[in-house]
C-alpha positions, 0 to 999 in steps of 0.5 A: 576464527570467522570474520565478521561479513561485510553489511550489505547496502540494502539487504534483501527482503525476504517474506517472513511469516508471522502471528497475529491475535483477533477474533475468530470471527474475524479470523474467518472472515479472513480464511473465506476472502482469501479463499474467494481470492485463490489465495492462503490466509498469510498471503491476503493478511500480508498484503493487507497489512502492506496496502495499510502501511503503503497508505500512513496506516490510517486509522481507516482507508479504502484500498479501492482508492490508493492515497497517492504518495509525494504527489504535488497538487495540481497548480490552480488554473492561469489567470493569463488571458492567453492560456488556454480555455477550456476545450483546447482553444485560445 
């Protein structure tokens, strides 16, 4: 009898390829960007795919501009007469 394997902590992740449903026009779109791009059809609609869930798959985004991530905004600046002004001097 086989035993059961032991679970990994973090299994690897392997490319999978998969179908998607649009129009052919879009469908086409796609096949001249990938082949602009010296790359296959699945290659550049996974990458899209990942750069939409990367950015919270919003209902728009520009990939040209990345969200950031868990970033914390910048702090307002100090009101402190000793901080330091603009161009580095006190």
């Amino acid at each position: 009898m086989a035993k059961i394997p032991p679970r990994l902590p973090k299994p690897p992740a392997k490319d999978r390829r998969f179908y998607v449903i649009t129009d052919s026009d879009v469908y086409l779109s796609l096949q001249k960007e990938a082949h602009a791009r010296d790359t296959d059809v699945w290659t550049l609609g996974g990458s899209v795919l990942t750069a939409w869930l990367d950015a919270g798959c919003p209902l728009s985004f520009d990939v040209s501009q990345p969200t950031p991530v868990n970033t914390v905004p910048s702090p307002p600046p100090s009101s402190s007469p000793i901080a330091p002004t603009k161009g580095g001097a006190r």
